[in-house]
Structure formats: structure tokens, C-alpha cells
C-alpha positions in Angstrom: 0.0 0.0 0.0 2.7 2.4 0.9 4.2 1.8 -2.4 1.5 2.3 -4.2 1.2 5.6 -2.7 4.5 6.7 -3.0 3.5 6.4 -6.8 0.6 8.5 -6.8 2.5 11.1 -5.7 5.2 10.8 -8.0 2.3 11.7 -10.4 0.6 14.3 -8.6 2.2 16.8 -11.2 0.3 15.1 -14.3 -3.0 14.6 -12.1 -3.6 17.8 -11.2 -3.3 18.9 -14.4 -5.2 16.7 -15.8 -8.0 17.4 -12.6 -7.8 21.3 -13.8 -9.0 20.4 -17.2 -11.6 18.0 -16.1 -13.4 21.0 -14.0 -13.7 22.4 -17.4 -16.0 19.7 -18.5 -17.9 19.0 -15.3 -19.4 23.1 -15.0 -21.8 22.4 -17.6 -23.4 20.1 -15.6 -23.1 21.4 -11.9 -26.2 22.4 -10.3 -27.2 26.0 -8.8 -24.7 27.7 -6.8 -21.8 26.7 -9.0 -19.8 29.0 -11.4 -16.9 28.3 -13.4 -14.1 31.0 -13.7 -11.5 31.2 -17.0 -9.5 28.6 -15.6 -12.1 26.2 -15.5 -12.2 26.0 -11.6 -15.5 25.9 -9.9 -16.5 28.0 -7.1 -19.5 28.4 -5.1 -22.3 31.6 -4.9 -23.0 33.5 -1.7 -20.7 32.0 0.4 -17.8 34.5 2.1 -16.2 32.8 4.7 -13.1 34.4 6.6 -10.1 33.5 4.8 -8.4 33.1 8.6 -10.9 31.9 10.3 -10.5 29.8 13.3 -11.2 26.3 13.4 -14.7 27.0 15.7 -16.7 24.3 15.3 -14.7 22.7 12.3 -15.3 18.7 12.4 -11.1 18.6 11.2 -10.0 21.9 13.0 -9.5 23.1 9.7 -6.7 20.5 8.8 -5.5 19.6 5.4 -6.9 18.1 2.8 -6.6 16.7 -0.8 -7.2 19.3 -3.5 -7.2 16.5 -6.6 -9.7 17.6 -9.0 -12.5 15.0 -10.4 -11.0 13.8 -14.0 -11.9 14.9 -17.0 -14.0 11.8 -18.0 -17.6 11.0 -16.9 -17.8 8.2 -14.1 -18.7 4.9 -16.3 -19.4 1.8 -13.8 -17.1 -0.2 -14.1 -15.9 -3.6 -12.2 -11.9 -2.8 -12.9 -9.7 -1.7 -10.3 -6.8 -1.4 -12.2 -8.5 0.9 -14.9 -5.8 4.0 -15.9 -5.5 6.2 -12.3 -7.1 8.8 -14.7 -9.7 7.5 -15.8 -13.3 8.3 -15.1 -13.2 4.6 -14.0 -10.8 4.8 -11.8 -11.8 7.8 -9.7 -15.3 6.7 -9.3 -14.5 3.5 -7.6 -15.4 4.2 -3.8 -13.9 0.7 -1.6 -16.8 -1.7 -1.2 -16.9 -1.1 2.6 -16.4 2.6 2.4 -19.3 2.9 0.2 -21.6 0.4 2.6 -20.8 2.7 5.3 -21.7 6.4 3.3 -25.0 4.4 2.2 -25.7 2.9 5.4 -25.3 6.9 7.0 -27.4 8.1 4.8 -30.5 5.6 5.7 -29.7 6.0 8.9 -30.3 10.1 8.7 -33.3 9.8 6.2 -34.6 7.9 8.7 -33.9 10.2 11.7 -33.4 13.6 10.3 -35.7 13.4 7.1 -35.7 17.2 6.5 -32.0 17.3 5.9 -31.7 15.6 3.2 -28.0 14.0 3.2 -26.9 12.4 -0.4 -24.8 9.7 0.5 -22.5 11.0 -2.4 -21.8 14.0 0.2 -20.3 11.3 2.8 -18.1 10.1 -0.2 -16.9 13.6 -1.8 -15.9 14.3 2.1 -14.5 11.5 2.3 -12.2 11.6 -0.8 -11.3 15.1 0.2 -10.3 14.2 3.9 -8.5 10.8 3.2 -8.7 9.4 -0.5 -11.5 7.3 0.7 -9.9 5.8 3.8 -6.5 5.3 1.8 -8.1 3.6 -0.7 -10.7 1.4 1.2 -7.3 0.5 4.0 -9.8 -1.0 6.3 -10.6 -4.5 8.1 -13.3 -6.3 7.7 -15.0 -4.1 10.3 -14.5 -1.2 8.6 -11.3 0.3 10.8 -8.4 1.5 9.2 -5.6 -1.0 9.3 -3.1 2.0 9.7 -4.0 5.4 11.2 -5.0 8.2 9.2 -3.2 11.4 11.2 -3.5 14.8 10.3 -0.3 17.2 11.4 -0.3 18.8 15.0 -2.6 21.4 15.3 0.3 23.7 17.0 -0.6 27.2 15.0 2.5 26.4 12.4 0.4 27.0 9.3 -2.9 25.4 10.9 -4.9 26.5 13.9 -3.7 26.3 17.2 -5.5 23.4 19.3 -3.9 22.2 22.6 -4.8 18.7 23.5 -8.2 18.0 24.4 -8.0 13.8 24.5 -4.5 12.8 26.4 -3.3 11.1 23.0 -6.6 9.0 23.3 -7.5 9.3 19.3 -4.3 10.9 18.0 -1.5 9.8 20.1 -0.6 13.6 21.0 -0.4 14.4 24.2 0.7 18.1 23.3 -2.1 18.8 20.5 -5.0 17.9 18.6 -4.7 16.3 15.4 -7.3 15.3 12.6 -7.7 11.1 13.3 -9.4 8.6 11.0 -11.2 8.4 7.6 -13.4 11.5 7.9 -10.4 13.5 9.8 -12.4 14.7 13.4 -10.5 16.3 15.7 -10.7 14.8 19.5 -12.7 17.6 20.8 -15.3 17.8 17.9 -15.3 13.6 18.2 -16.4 14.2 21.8 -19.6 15.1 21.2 -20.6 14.4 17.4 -19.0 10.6 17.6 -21.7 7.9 17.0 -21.8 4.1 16.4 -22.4 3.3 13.0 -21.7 -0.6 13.5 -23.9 -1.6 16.7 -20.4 -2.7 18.2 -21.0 -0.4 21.3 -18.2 1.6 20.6 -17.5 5.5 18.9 -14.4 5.0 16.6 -13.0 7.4 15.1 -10.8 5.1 12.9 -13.9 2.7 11.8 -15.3 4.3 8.5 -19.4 3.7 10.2 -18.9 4.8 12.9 -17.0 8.1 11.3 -19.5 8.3 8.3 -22.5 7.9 10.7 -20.9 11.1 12.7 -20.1 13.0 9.3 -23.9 12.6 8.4 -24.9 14.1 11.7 -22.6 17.0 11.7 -23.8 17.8 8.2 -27.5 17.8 9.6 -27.0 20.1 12.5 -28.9 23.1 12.9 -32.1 22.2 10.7 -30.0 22.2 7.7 -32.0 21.1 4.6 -28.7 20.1 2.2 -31.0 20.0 -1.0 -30.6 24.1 -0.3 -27.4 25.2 -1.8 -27.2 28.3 1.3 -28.0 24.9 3.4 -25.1 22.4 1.4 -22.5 25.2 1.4 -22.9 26.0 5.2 -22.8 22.6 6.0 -19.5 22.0 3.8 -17.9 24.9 5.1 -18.9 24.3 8.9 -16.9 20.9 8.1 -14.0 22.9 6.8 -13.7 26.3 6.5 -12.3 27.1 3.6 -13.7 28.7 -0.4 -11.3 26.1 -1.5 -12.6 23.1 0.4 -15.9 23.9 -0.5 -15.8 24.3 -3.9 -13.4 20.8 -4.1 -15.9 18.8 -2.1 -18.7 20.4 -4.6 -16.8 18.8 -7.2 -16.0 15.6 -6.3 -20.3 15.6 -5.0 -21.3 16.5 -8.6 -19.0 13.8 -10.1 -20.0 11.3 -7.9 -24.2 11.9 -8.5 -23.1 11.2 -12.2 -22.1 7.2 -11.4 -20.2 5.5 -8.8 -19.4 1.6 -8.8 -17.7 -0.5 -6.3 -14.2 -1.6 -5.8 -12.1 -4.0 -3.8 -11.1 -2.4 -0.4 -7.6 -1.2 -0.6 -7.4 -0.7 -4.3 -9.2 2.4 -4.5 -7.3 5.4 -6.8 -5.3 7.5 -3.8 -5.0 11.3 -4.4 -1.4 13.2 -4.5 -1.9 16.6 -4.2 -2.8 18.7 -0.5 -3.7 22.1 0.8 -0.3 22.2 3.1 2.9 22.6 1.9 5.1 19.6 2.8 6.7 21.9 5.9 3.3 21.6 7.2 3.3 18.2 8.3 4.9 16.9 11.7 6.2 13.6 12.5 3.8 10.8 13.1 2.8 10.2 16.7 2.7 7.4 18.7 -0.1 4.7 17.8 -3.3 5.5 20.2 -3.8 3.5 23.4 -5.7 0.3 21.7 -9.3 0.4 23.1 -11.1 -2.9 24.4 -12.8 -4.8 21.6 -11.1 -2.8 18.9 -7.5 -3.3 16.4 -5.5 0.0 17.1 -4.1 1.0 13.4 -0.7 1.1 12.9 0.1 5.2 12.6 1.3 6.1 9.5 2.1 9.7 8.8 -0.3 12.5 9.4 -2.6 13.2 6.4 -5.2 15.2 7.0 -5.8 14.6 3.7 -2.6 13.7 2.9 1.2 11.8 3.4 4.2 13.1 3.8 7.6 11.3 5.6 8.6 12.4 9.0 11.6 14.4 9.0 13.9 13.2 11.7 15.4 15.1 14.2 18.8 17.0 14.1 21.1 15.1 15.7 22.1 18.1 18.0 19.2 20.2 19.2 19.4 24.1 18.8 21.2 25.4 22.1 18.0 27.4 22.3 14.4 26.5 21.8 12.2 28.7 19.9 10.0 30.3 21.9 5.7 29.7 20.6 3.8 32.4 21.1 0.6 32.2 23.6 -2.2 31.5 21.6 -5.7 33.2 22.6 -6.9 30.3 24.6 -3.7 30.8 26.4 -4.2 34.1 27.6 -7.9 32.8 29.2 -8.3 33.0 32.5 -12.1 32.8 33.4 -15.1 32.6 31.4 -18.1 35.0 32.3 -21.6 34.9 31.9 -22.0 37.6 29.1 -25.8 38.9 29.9 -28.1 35.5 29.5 -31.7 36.5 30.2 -33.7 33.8 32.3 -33.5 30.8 30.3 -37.5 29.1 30.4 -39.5 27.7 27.5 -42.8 25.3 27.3 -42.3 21.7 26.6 -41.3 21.4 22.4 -40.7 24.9 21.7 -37.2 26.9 20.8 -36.2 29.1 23.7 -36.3 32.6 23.2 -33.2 33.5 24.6 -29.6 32.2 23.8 -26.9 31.0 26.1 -23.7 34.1 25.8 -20.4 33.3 27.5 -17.1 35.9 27.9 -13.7 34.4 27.5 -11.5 37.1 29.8 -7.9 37.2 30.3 -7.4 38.5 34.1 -8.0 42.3 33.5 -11.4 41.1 32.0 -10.6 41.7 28.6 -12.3 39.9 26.1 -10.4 37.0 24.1 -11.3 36.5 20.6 -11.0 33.3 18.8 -11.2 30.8 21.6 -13.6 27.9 21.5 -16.2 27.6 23.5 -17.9 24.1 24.2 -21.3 24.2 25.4 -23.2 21.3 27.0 -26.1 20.5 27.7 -26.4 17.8 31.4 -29.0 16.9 33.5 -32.1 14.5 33.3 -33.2 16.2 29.8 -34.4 15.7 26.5 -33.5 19.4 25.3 -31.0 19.6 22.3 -29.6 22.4 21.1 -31.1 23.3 17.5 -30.3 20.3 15.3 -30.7 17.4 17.6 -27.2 17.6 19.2 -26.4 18.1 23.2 -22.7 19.7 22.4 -21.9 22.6 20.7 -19.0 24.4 20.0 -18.5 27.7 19.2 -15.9 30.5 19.0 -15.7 33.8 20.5 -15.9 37.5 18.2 -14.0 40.3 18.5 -15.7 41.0 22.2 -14.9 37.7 23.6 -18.0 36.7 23.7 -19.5 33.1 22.4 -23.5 32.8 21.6 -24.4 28.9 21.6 -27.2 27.4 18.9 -31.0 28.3 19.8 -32.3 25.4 23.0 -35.2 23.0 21.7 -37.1 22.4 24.7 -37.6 18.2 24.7 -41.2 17.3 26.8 -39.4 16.5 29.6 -40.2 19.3 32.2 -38.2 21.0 35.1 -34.5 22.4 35.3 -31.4 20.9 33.7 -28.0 23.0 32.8 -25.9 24.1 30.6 -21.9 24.3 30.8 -20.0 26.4 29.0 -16.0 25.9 28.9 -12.9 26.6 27.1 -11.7 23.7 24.7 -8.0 23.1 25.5 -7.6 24.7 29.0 -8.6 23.5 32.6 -10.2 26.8 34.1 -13.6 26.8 35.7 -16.6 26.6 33.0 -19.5 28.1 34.1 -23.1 26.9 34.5 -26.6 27.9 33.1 -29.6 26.4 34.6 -32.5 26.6 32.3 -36.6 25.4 32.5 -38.9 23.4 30.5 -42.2 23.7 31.7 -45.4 21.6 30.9 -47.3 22.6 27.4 -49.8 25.3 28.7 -52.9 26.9 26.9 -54.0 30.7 27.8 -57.5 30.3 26.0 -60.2 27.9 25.6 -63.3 28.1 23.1 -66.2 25.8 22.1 -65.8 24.8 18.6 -69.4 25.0 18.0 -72.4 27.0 19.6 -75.0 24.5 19.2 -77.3 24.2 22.7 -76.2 21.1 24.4 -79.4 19.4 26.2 -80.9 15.9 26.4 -83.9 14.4 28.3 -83.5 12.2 31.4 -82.2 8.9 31.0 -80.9 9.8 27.2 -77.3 10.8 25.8 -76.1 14.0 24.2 -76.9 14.4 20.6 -73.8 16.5 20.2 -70.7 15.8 21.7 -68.6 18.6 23.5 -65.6 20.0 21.7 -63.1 22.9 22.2 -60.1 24.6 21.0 -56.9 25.5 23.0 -54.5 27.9 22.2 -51.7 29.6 24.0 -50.7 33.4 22.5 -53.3 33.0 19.5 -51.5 29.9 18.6 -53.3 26.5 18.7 -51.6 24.5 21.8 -50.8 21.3 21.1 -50.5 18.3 23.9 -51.8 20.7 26.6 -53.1 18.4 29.8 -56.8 19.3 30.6 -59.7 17.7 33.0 -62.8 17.9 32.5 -65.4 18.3 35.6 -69.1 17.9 35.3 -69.7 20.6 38.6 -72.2 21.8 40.8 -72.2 25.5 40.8 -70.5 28.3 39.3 -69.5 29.0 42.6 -68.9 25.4 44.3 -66.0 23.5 41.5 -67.1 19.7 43.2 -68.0 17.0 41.8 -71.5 17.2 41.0 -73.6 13.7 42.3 -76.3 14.0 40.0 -77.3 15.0 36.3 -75.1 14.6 33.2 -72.1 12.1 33.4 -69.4 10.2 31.2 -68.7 6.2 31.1 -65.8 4.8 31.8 -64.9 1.5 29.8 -67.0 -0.8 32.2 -69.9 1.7 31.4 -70.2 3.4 34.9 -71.0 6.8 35.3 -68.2 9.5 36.2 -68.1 13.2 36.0 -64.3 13.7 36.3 -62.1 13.0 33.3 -58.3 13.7 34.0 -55.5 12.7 31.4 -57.1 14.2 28.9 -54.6 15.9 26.3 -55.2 18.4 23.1 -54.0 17.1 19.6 -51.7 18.8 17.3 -54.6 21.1 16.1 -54.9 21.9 19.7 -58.5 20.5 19.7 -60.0 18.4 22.3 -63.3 16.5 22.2 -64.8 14.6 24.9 -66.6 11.5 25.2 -70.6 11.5 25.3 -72.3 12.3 27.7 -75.7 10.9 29.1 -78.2 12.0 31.5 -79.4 10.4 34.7 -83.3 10.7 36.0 -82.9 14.5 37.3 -83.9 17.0 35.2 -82.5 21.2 35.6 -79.2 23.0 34.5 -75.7 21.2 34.7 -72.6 23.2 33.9 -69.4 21.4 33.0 -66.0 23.2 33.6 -62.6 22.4 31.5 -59.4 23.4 32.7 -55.7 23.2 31.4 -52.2 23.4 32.3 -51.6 27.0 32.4 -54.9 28.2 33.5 -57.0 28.1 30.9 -60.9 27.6 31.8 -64.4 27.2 29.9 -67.5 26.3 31.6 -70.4 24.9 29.5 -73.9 24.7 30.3 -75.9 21.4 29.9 -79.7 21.0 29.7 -81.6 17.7 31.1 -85.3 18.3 30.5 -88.2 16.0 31.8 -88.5 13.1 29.1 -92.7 13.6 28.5 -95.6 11.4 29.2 -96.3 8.3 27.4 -99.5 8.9 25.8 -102.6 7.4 27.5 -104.7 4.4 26.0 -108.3 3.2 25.9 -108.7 0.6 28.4 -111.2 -0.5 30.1 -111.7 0.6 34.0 -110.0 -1.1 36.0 -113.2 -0.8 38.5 -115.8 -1.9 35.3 -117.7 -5.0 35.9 -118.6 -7.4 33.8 -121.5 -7.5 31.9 -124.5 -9.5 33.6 -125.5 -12.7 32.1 -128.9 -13.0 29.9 
């Protein structure tokens, strides 16, 4: 394999010319948001990111990445591996188990985020950007790499600055972060957007499911709908934040909706060519602690989308060390709460008011640039916007961080949210915030028809009404309904109208009653005993809302008399 690699970069020269050309061909066919400049290489509409901006809430921290350009010819399937390296054929081959797994993402998120829309070719132009498709499909049978796909130390030489956040558990660097595995996360990002995409029972960085399962996520953040080019291209660039990234991943997504076909693992086409210069890189770590249950990967050299040979070390070390400049986190020495308002919202609605931290240095000067990780803990079902229960974000010019919009889950009562600086161990500090039960403000008959009945008969018309909360139906509000004895006694009434339970006995208190998504509620019938007069019947819900109905039992009339004879009459005498 390492061979074969050492070839394709022997011919990066040839390939990336060839790749420059091919853009040329592909613009015809790219779909909105793409334009084509002189040079034939695509670029994306309405998208300005920072061309130094930090790594925020990057999946790779910004790392490296191949810039090899889809080829000039349209994907044909085809079952050949060994099909010219720049050929259409050749390029669209994905490694059979590196495809299963973008597929098997991309059910998976169809399935539990619907509205975002995730191609699977998405997973796969990602992945051929971040790590030539896992080194060409270099994975076990399980779908981890059999050597370890490194990007270079995050140190702030030509890349952001990102102390370690794992101890070396992912990237064997106990002194920074580095890009690990077949999608390239960095630890800290990993910490909170890792899932299991093989039902093992483990988050794996280095296993192609469980890192494609945690791309597709990461992509549907925030409510993103990625068959939205504003949508696609902040999802892309959230992943990486680079013009350049972007618009390479847009290629590689376009070529790859034209025709894919499958390959052997490990004999997919490798790319040559990365965004770093070859300075970049740093020498290869130590291999990560191997975790139970799981085949730590040999380390090869950091990628981050590409390979390069460690350089070794002088063999006498400069009489001084360079000195590294603090970076901003460095200079952090308390977060502060930056002005959150009283955090409370009703059971499955957004909160109106965002979570604000300030990174300070000890004068209380505000820190730009430093990531901020906030979490949500506690006995909760409230995600931040997008499903997720970490986000991490990065502070402006002021020092201050604003996390994503709350989603208030149906659970109900206090939970918090921790905000801290990634890469240092000062005190974070905590925001507790309130879901309270679904409430309506109003309540209304749905019709005005007069409700009455005769004793001993049932309603004709059944009793139905409309909750709202704010002039907005309220959905799932709790209500009770109670069948009274005055206006100004709220007991149980003993006599007149009443409901049946399931064994058809009479009860005049319903409780567990709920509204539906239309915020309507209709009650059972209702029947009347032997007592005729005027019955009111009160319905309350959570958050005060009340309607008291009057119901009508009138005397059932007569039965109409019939000729008989008297009951006194005698019977006629005899002749």
C-alpha cells in the first residue's frame, strides 16, 4: 500500500493537471450555486467565509486536505480496479466497505433527520477530500483502518492552534490535537458528534461507520436542509472552513451523482496533491492507546488529507528552543456569563433567549477566537437546535460566544448548561434553564349548538373545544374535564349529566385528557341520569386556561294514554 502511494505522488504533477482540465467539463453540468471561472475551476455563490478563520466548530480543526480535482471523464461503472488512475473509471471507484458505510449513513439520517436531506455521495466527496477514501478502502473487515490516518499537530504552524483536548486517546498527541481517522475529526469535535455506525458499542473514530454515521450528523446540524445550496454550502464549510474546500468537495459531489461503482477495499485510486505545503506536516505520533474490543491502526504519517515522511530530528538540538507564542486560549483565564436572560421555555418549543459566555484574560478583557464548548447535562431531552447536546463555538472580537437556539424536549423541570474553554482547565460556568409543561392561555367551544338531552338519554352532540396559547393552537396541553355543581362550588356534581368509563359506569371527572396537534380536544358522550335542571361542565388546562359549559336535562314527556277499560268496570250480567 505504501508503495502504491509513494507512486501517486510521483504523479501528482500530471494529475492535477489533468484534474484542472476536467473542472472544465464537469461546469456544464453542476447544479445551482456553482460557477466556473477562466481557468475552469468551480466556485460556489453567496458564500464569504473568513479566509483566517479559526477552526470554531470545524469537524477537522481546519486540517489539510486533498485538493485533486475529479478527472476529465464521466464516471462509467465499471468492475476494474486497475482501470488507468485517470480514468473516469478509476476515480469513481469508492472501496466496497467505504461505500456500505456512506449508504448505510445516509439511511440512517433519512430515517432520523428526514428534513435534511443527506446524499450519501456528500459522505463520499468528504471522504475523498479528507482521506482518499480511507487510503483507498485500508480498512478491516469491520471497517477500521488498518493504519491510522493522522493529520499534522494542530500547533498554530500553518494550521490552527489546538492544545490537547483527548490525552493522545484518538491521536496519540499528548501536546495537540490532530485530525484522526477516515473523515479527519478532531478529538474535541469527536467528543460530542461521535456515534456508532456498527452496533459494536463503541465511537471510533478510525472505523469508516462509525466516522460516516458522525459526518452525516454533523452535516445535519442546525435544521439544515442540504437539498438548499445556502444549506449544502454551510454545511460544507462548517466541516471545513475554507472557499477552496468547498468548492473541491462540490466537485467531487457532482462527479460522484453522475455514477459510482464499487471496488475492492484497498485498491481504490489514492489522491497526490494537498492544501499544506510539505513543511506543514509533523512527525507521526505514537499509535493511540488500543481500546477494548477494537484493532488500534498502525500510525502512518499525518494526512489530514494527505502523506508526507517524518523528518527526523537534528542530531544536536538548537542550544535554544524557539520560543511559541501564547495562543488566545492561552491568555484565558475565566469565562463569564455575558448577559443570559432567564432561560425558560414550554415543553417542544425553541427558547427565546440564547446562552452568551465571555472568554476574559485576568484584566477582564475579552479573548477572541477561543472555542467555546457548550453542554447540555442533567435529566433532559432538550437539544440544542439540530438534535445535538454539544456545541462548540468560537468567540468575536468582544470575547463573547453565543451557543445554537435550546429545543425544549417534553421533559419538564430544570437541567443545565456548561459552558468551557476547549484546550484549557479553568472553571466553565453553569446555566440552569426550565422546560415547563405545554400550557394553553385560552379555551373556546368549537361549535355553539345548545347542548341538552332528556332524562335517561345521551347528548346528541358531543362537547368540543379549542386551545390555544398566545393566539397559537396549543398542542399536547393536559386538561380535565369536571361535570360541577355551581358556578361558585367546583365539586363534583352527584347527580345530572355524566361520562362512562370502559365498564360503562358513570363519572363526572375525566383527567388525562390531552389536546391534539390542532390543539382540539373532544370529549366523550355524555348521558343523562333521571334528574332534570341545568348542569354546567367546567374544562381546565395546564396553564390556567378555563371554559364552563352549560348542559340541559329536560323532563322526558308522558307516554300517551290508551283506551282501556276501567279497572273498576264490571262485567256484563249474564242474559
Amino acid at each position: 500500500m505504501a508503495a502504491q502511494f509513494g507512486r501517486r505522488l510521483r504523479k501528482g504533477a500530471m494529475n492535477t493537471t489533468v484534474a484542472a482540465v476536467a473542472v472544465a467539463a464537469l461546469a456544464a453540468s453542476q447544479g445551482p450555486g456553482l460557477v466556473t471561472d477562466d481557468s475552469g475551476r468551480q466556485s460556489a455563490t453567496g458564500t464569504q467565509p473568513s479566509p483566517d478563520a479559526p477552526a470554531g466548530d470545524s469537524a477537522t480543526g481546519n486540517s489539510p486536505y486533498y485538493t485533486d480535482l475529479p478527472p476529465l471523464d464521466s464516471p462509467t461503472p465499471s468492475p476494474s480496479a486497475t482501470a488507468d488512475p485517470i480514468t473516469g473509471d478509476a476515480a469513481a471507484g469508492i472501496p466496497a466497505t467505504v461505500l456500505d458505510a456512506y449508504k448505510k449513513a445516509a439511511d440512517e439520517l433519512r430515517a432520523s433527520k428526514p428534513g435534511c436531506n443527506l446524499p450519501w455521495e456528500l459522505l463520499a466527496a468528504i471522504g475523498k477530500v479528507e482521506s482518499g477514501q480511507a487510503r483507498g478502502g485500508n480498512v478491516d473487515a469491520n471497517g477500521t483502518t488498518i493504519t491510522a490516518i493522522l493529520g499534522p499537530q494542530l500547533n498554530g504552524n500553518g494550521f490552527a492552534n489546538i492544545s490537547d483536548t483527548d490525552n493522545g486517546r484518538y491521536d496519540g498527541d499528548s501536546a495537540y490535537d490532530r485530525a484522526v481517522g477516515p473523515m479527519q475529526f478532531i478529538p474535541s469535535t469527536w467528543a460530542w458528534a461521535g456515534r456508532d455506525g456498527n452496533d459494536d458499542g463503541l465511537k471510533d473514530p478510525n472505523n469508516i461507520y462509525d466516522a460516516a454515521l458522525a459526518a452525516g450528523h454533523y452535516l445535519c446540524r442546525f435544521g439544515w436542509d442540504l437539498s438548499t445550496d445556502s444549506d449544502l454550502n454551510s454545511a460544507i464549510l462548517s466541516y471545513n472552513n475554507s472557499t477552496d474546500y468547498l468548492n473541491t468537495v462540490l466537485s467531487w459531489l457532482e462527479y460522484y451523482r453522475k455514477g459510482t461503482h464499487e471496488v475492492p477495499d484497498g485498491t481504490g485510486q489514492l489522491p497526490s496533491d494537498r492544501s499544506d505545503e510539505p513543511a506543514g506536516s509533523s512527525p507521526s505520533p505514537k499509535p493511540p492507546t488500543k481500546k477494548p474490543g477494537t484493532q488500534s491502526p498502525t500510525p502512518e504519517p499525518p494526512s489530514g488529507g494527505g502523506s508526507t515522511s517524518p523528518t527526523p530530528p537534528p542530531s544536536t538540538p538548537p542550544s535554544t528552543p524557539p520560543s511559541t507564542p501564547p495562543t488566545p486560549t492561552d491568555t484565558v483565564d475565566h469565562l463569564e456569563d455575558a448577559g443570559t436572560a432567564q432561560l425558560t421555555a414550554m415543553a417542544g418549543d425553541t427558547f427565546g433567549e440564547r446562552i452568551s459566555a465571555r472568554a476574559e484574560t485576568e484584566a477582564g478583557k475579552g479573548v477572541a477566537k477561543v472555542r467555546i464548548r457548550f453542554s447540555i447535562v442533567g435529566d433532559t431531552d432538550t437539544t440544542f437546535t439540530g438534535g445535538e447536546k454539544v456545541a462548540t463555538m468560537v468567540t468575536g472580537t468582544s470575547g463573547v460566544a453565543l451557543a445554537p437556539a435550546l429545543k425544549a424536549g417534553e421533559k419538564t423541570g430544570d437541567f443545565t448548561v456548561r459552558a468551557s474553554v476547549v484546550g484549557r482547565s479553568i472553571p466553565g460556568v453553569g446555566y440552569t434553564a426550565t422546560v415547563t409543561a405545554r400550557a394553553a392561555d385560552s379555551l373556546a367551544r368549537t361549535g355553539d349548538e345548545a347542548l341538552t338531552c332528556v332524562t335517561g338519554g345521551e347528548f346528541a352532540n358531543q362537547v368540543q373545544v379549542k386551545a390555544t396559547y398566545k393566539g397559537a393552537a396549543a398542542d399536547g396541553v393536559a386538561a380535565t374535564a369536571t361535570l360541577i355543581k355551581s358556578a361558585d362550588d367546583p365539586t363534583t356534581n352527584d347527580k345530572g349529566p355524566y361520562f362512562k368509563d370502559a365498564d360503562g359506569t358513570a363519572v363526572r371527572t375525566l383527567t388525562g385528557l390531552e389536546t391534539d396537534a390542532d390543539g382540539l380536544l373532544t370529549l366523550p358522550k355524555l348521558y343523562a341520569d333521571d334528574t332534570a335542571g341545568t348542569y354546567l361542565l367546567r374544562i381546565t388546562t395546564t396553564g390556567g386556561a378555563v371554559l364552563t359549559v352549560e348542559l340541559t336535562v329536560t323532563a322526558a314527556p308522558s307516554p300517551s294514554p290508551t283506551a282501556s277499560t276501567s279497572a273498576d268496570a264490571s262485567p256484563s250480567p249474564s242474559a
